[in-house]
N, C-alpha and C positions, 0 to 999 in steps of 0.2 A: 862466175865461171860456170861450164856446164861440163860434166861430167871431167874435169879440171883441165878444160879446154878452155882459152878466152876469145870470143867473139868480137869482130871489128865493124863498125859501122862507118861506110865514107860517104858524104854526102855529097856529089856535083853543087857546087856555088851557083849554075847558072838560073835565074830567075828568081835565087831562093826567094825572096821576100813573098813573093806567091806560092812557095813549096810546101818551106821549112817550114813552119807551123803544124801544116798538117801531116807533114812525112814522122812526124818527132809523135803524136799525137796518136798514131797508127805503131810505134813499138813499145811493144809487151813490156809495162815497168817491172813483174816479176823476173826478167832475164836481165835486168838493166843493173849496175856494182858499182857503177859510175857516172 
């Protein structure tokens, strides 16, 4: 949580196999609880 706020992350499906890797790779593990 941040400032005890929770933060949502949606990812579009379309193309993932050439996305998702790098989209996941680019957010900050220090903000990440789950």
């Amino acid at each position: 949580m941040i400032y005890g706020k929770k933060v949502v992350v949606v990812l579009p499906a379309y193309n993932a196999e050439a996305t998702l890797r790098a989209t996941l790779a680019e957010i900050d593990r220090e903000l990440v609880d789950e």
